[in-house]
DRENMAR-592994 format. One record per atom (N, C-alpha, C): residue in three letters; residue number from 1; x, y, z. Coordinates in Angstrom, 3 decimals. Layout:
% DRENMAR-592994
NODE rest  nr     east    north       up
NODE  ALA NUM        X        Y        Z
...
//
This chain:
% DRENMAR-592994
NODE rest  nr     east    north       up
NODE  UNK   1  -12.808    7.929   -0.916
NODE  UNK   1  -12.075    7.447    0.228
NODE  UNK   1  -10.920    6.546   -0.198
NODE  UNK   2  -11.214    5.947   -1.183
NODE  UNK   2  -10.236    4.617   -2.063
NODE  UNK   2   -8.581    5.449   -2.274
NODE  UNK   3   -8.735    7.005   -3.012
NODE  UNK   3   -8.476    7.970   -2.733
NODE  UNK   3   -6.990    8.190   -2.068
NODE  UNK   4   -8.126    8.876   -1.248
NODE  UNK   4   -6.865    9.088    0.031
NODE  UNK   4   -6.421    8.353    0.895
NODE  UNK   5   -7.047    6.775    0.576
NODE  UNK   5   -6.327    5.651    1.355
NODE  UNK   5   -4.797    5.387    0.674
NODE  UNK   6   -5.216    5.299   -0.745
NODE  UNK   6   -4.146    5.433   -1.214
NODE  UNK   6   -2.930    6.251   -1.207
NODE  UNK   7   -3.257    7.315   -1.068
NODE  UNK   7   -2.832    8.859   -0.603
NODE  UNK   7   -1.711    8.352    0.753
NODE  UNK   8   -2.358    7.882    1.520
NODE  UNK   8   -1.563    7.195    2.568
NODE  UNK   8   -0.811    6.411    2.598
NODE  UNK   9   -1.172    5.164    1.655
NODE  UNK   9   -0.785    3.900    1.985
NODE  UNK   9    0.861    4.395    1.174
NODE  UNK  10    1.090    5.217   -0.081
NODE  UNK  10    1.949    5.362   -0.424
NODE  UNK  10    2.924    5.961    0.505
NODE  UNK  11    2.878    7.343    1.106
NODE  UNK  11    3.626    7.690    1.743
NODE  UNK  11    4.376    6.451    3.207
NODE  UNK  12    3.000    5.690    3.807
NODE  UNK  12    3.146    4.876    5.001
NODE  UNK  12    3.964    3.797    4.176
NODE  UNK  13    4.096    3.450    3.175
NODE  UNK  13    5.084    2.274    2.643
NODE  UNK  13    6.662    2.383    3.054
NODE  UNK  14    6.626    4.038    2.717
NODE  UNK  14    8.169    4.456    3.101
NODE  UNK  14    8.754    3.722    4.535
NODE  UNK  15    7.722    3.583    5.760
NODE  UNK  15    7.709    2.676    7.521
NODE  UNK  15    7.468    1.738    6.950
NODE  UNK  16    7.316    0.875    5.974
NODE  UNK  16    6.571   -0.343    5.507
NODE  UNK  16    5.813   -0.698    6.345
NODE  UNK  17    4.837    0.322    6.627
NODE  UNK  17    3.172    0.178    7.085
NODE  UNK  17    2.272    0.449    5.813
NODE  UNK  18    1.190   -0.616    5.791
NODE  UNK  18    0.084   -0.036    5.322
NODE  UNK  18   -0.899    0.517    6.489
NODE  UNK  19   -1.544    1.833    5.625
NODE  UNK  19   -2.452    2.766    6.736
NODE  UNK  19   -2.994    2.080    7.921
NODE  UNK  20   -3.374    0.822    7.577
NODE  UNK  20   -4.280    0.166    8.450
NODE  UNK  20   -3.227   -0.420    9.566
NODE  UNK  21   -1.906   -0.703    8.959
NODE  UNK  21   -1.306   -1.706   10.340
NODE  UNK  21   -0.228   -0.127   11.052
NODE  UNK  22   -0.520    0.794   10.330
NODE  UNK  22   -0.189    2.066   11.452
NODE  UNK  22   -1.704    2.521   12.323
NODE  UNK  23   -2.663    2.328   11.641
NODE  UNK  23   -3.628    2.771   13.043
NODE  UNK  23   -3.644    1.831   14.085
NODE  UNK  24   -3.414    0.279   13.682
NODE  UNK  24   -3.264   -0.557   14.481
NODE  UNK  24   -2.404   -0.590   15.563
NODE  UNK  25   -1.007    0.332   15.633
NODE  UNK  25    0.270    0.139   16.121
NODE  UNK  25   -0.486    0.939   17.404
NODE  UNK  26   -1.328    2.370   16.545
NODE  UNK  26   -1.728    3.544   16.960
NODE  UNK  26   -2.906    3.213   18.218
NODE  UNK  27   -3.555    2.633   17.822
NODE  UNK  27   -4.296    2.361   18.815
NODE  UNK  27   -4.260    1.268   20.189
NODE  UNK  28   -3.838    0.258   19.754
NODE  UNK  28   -2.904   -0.344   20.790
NODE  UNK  28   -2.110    0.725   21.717
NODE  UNK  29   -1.443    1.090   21.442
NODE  UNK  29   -0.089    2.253   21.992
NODE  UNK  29   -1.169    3.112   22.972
NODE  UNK  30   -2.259    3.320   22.646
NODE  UNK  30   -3.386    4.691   23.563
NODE  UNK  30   -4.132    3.559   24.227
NODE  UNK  31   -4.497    2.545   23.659
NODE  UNK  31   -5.600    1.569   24.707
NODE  UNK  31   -5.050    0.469   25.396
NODE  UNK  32   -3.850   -0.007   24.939
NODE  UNK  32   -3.271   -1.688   25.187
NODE  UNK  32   -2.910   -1.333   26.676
NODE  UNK  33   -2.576   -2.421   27.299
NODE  UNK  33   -3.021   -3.718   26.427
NODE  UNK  33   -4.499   -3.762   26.571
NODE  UNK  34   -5.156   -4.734   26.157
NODE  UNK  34   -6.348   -4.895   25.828
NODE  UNK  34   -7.110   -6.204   24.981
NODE  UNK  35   -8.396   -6.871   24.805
NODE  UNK  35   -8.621   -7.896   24.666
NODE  UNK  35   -8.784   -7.323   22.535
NODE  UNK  36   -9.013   -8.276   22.176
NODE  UNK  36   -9.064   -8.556   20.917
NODE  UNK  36  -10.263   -7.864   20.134
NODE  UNK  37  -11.194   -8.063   21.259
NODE  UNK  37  -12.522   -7.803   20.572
NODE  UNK  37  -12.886   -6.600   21.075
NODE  UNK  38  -12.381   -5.598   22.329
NODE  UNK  38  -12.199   -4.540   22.752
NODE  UNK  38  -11.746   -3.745   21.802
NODE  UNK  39  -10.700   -3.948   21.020
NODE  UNK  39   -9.910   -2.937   19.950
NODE  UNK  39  -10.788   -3.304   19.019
NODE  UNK  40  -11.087   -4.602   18.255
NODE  UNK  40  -12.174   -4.652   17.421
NODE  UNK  40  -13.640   -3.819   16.889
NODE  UNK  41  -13.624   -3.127   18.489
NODE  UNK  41  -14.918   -2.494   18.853
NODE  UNK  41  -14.796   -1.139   18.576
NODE  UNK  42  -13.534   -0.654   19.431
NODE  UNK  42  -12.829    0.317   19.178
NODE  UNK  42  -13.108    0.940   17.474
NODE  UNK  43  -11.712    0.206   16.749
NODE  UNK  43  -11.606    0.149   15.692
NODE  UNK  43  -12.921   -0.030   14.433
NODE  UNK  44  -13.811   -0.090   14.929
NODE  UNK  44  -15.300   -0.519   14.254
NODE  UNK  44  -14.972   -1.469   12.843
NODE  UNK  45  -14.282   -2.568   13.362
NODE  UNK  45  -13.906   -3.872   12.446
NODE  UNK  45  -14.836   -5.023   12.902
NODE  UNK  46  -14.807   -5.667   11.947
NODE  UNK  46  -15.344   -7.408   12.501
NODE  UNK  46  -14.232   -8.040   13.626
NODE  UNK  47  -14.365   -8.845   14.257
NODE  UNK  47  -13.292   -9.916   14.698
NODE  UNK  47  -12.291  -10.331   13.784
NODE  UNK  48  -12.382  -10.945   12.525
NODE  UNK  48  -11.686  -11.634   11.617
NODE  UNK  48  -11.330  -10.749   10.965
NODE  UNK  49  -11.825   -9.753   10.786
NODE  UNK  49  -10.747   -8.636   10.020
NODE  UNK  49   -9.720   -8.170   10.851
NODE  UNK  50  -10.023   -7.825   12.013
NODE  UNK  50   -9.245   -7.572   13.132
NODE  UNK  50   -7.635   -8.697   12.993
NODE  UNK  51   -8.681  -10.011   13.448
NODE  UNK  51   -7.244  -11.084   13.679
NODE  UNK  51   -6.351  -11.260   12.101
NODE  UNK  52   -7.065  -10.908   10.706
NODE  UNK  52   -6.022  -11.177    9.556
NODE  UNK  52   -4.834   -9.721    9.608
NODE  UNK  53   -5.645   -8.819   10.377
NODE  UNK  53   -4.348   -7.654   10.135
NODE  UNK  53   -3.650   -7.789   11.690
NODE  UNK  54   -3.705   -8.182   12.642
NODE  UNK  54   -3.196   -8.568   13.242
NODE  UNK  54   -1.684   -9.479   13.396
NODE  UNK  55   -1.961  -10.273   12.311
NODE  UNK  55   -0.986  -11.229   12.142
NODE  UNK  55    0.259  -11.161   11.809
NODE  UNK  56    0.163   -9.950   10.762
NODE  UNK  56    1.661   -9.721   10.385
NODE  UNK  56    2.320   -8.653   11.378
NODE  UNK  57    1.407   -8.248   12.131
NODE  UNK  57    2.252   -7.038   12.953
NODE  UNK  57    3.372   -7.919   14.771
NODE  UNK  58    1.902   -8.984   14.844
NODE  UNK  58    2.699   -9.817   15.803
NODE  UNK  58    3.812  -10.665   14.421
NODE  UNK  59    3.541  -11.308   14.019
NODE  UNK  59    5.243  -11.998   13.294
NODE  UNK  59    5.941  -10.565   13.078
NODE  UNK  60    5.724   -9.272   12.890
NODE  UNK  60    7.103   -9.402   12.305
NODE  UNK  60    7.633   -8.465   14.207
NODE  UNK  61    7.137   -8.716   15.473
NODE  UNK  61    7.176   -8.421   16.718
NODE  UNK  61    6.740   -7.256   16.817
NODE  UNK  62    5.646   -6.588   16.370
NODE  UNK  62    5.608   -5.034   17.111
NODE  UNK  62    4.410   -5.043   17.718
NODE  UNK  63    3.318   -6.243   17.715
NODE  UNK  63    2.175   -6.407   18.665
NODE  UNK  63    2.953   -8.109   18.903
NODE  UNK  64    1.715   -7.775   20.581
NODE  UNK  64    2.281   -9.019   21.153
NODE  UNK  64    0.669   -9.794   21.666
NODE  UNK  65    0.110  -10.785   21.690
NODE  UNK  65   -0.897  -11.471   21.382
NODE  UNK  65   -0.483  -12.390   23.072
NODE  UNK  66   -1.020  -11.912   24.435
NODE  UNK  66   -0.508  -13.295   25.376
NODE  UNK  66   -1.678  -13.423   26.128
NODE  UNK  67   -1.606  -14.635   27.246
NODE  UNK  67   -2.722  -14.706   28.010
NODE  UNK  67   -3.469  -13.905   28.389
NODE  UNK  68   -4.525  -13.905   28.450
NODE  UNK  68   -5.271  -12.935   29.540
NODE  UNK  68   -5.485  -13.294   30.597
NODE  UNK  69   -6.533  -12.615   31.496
NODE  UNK  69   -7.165  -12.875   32.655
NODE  UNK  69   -7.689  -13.998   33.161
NODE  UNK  70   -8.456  -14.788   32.023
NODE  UNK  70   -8.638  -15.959   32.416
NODE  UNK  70   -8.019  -17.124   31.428
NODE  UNK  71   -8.034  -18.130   31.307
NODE  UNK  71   -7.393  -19.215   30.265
NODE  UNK  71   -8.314  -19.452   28.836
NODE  UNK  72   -9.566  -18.586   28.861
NODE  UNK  72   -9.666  -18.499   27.385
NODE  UNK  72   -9.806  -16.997   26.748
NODE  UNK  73   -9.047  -16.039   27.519
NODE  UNK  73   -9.128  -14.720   27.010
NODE  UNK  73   -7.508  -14.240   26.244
NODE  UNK  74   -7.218  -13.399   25.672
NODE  UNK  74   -5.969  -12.784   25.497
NODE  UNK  74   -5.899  -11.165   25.490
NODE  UNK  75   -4.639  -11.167   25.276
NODE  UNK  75   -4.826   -9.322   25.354
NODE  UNK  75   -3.455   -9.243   24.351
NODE  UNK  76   -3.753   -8.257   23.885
NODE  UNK  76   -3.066   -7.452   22.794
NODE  UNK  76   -2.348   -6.268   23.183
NODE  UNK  77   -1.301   -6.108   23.097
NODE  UNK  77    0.038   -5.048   23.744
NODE  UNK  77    1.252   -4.886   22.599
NODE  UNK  78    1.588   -3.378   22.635
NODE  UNK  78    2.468   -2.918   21.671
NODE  UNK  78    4.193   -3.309   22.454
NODE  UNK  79    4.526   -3.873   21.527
NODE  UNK  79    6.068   -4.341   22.262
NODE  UNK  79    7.544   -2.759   22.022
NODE  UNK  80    8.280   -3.031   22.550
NODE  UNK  80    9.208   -1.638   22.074
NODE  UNK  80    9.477   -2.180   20.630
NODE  UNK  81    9.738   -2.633   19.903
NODE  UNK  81    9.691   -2.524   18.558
NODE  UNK  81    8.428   -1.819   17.714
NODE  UNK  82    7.378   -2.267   18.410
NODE  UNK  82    6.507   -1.221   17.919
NODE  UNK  82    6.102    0.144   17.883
NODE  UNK  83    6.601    0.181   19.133
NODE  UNK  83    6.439    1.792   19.660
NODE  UNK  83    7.883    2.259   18.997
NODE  UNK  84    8.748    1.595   18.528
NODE  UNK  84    9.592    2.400   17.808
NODE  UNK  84    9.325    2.455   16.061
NODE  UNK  85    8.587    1.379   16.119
NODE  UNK  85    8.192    1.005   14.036
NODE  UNK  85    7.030    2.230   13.899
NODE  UNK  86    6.158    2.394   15.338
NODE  UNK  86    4.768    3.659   15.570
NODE  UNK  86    5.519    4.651   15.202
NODE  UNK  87    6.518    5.048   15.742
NODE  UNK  87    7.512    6.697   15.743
NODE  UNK  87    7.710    6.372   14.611
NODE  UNK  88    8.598    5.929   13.620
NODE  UNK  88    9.187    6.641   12.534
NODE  UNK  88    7.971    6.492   11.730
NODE  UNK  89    6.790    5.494   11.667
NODE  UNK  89    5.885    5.692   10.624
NODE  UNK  89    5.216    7.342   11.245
NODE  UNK  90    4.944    7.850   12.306
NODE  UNK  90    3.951    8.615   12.118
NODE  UNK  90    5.319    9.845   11.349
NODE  UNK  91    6.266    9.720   11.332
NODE  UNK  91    7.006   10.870   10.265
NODE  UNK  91    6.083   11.238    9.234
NODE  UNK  92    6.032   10.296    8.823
NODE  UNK  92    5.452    9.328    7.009
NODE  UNK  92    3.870    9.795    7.399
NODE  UNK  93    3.240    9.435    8.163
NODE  UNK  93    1.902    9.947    8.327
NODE  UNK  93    1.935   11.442    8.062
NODE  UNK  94    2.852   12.064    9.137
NODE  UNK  94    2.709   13.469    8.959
NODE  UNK  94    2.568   14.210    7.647
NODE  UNK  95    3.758   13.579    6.803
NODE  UNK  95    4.201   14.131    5.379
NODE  UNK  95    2.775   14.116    4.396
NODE  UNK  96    2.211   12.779    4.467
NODE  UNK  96    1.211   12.754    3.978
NODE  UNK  96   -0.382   13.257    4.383
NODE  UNK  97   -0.434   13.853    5.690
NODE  UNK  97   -1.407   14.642    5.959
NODE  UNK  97   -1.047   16.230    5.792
NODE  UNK  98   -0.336   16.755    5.490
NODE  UNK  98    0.569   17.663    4.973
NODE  UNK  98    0.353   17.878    4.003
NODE  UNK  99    0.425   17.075    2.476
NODE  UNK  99    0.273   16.596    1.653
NODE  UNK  99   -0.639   16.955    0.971
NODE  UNK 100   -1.952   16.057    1.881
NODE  UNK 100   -3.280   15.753    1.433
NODE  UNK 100   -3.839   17.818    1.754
NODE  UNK 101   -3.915   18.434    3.519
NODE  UNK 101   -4.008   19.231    3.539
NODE  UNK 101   -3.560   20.525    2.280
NODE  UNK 102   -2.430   20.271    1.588
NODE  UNK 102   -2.035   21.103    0.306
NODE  UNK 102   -3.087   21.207   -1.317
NODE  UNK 103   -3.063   19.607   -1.088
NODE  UNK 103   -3.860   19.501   -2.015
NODE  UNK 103   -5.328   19.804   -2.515
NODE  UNK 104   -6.025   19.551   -1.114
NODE  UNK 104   -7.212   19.459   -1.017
NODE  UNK 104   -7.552   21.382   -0.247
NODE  UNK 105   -6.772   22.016    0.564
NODE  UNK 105   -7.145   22.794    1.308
NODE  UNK 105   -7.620   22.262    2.639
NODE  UNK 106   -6.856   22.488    3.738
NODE  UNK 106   -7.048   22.092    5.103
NODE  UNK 106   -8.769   22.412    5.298
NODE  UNK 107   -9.199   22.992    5.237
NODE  UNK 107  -10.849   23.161    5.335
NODE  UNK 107  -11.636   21.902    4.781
NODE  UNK 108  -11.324   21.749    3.813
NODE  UNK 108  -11.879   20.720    2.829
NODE  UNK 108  -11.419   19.116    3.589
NODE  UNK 109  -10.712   19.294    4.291
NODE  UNK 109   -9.800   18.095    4.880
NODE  UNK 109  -10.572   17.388    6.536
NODE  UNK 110  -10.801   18.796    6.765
NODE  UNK 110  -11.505   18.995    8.328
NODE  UNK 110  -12.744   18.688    7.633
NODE  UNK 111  -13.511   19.185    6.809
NODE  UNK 111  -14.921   18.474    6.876
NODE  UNK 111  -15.201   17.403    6.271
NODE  UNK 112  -13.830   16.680    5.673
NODE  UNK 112  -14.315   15.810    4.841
NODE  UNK 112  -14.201   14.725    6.141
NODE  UNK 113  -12.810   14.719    7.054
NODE  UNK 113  -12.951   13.915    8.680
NODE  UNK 113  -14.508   14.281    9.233
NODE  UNK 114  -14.695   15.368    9.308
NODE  UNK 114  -16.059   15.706    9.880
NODE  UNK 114  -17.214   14.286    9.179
NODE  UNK 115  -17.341   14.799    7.929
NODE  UNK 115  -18.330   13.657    7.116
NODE  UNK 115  -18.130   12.175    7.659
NODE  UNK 116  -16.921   11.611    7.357
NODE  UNK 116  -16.515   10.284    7.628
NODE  UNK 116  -16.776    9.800    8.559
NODE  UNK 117  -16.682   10.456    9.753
NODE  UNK 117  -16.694    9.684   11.078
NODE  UNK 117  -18.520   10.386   11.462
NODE  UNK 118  -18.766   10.839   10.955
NODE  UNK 118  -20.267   11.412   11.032
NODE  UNK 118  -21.241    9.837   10.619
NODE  UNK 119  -20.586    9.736    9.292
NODE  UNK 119  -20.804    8.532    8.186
NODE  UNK 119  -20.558    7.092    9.004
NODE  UNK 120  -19.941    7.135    9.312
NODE  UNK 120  -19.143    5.955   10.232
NODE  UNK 120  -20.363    5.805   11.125
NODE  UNK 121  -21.218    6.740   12.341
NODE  UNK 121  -21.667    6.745   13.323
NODE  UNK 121  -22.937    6.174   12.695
NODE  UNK 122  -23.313    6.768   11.628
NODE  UNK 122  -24.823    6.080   10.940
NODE  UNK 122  -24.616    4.643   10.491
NODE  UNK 123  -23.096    4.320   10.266
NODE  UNK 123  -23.178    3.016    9.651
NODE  UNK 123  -23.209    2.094   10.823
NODE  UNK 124  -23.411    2.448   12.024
NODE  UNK 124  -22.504    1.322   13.108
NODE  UNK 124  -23.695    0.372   13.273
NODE  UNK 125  -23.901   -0.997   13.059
NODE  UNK 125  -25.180   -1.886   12.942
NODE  UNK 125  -25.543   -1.529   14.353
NODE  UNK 126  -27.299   -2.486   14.385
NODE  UNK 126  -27.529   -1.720   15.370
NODE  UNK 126  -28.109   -3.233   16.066
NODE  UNK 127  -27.975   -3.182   17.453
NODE  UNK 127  -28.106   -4.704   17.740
NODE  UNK 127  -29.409   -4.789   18.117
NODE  UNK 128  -29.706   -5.883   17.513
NODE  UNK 128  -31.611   -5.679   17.645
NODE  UNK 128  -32.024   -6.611   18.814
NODE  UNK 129  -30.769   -7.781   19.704
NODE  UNK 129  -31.825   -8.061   20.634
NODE  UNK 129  -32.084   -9.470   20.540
NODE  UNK 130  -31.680   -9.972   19.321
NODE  UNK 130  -32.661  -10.992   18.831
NODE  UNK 130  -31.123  -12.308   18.737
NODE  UNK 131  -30.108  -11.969   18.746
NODE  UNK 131  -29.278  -12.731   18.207
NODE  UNK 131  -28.750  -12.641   17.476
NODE  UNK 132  -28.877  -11.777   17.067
NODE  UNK 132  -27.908  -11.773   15.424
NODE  UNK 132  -27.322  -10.117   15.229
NODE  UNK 133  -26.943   -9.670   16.104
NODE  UNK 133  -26.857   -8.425   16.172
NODE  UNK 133  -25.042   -8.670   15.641
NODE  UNK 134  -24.561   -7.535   14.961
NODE  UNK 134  -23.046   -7.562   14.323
NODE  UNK 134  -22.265   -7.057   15.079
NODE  UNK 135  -22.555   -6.578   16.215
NODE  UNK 135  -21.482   -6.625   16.886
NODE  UNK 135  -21.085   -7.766   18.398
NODE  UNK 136  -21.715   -8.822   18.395
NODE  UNK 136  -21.392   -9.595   19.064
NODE  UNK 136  -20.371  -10.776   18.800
NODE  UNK 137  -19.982  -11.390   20.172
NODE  UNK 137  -18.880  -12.049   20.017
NODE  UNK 137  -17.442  -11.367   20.473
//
């Protein structure tokens, strides 16, 4: 997986995205706005991993971080700089799923997504009830 993250992260440098702050743009853009820990959930991240990649996408303006609903909530929304920094990176995405599909054989590509997110579903902790379950908060 180390891999074809890399596989990505090179081509996504060309948008000066790394993979992760283009799924970020990506998912915002289909769910936003939305609370912090909603995309967190989404995204099957911790909180704090969430808010450190967060940070550079609001400074450099293409997520926007403002009040929410009540005075201790916020919500997370893609600004037009982002939805325009989203467009030219998914070029760069494309090239490199293109790429990867050449290399590997599109079959090999489809089941290896198949595996991952298969993999993903077994890994998701499981909340026992008790307090200490990992996805709370």
């Amino acid at each position: 997986m180390r891999q074809v993250a890399q596989h990505y992260d090179v081509e996504m440098a060309g948008a000066g995205l790394k993979t992760t702050q283009y799924s970020l743009l990506s998912h915002v853009l289909k769910l936003g706005p939305l609370r912090p820990g909603e995309l967190a959930r989404n995204m099957k991240m911790s909180a704090s991993t969430l808010s450190r990649n967060l940070k550079p996408l609001v400074d450099a303006g293409w997520l926007e971080l403002a009040a929410g609903s009540d005075a201790r909530s916020r919500t997370v929304s893609i600004t037009p700089a982002g939805r325009a920094k989203r467009e030219e990176a998914l070029g760069y995405w494309k090239v490199a799923q293109e790429s990867l599909n050449q290399r590997l054989g599109a079959g090999r590509v489809l089941a290896l997504h198949g595996l991952i997110n298969e993999s993903l579903e077994l890994l998701v902790p499981v909340d026992t009830g008790n307090g200490t379950g990992a996805d709370e908060g």
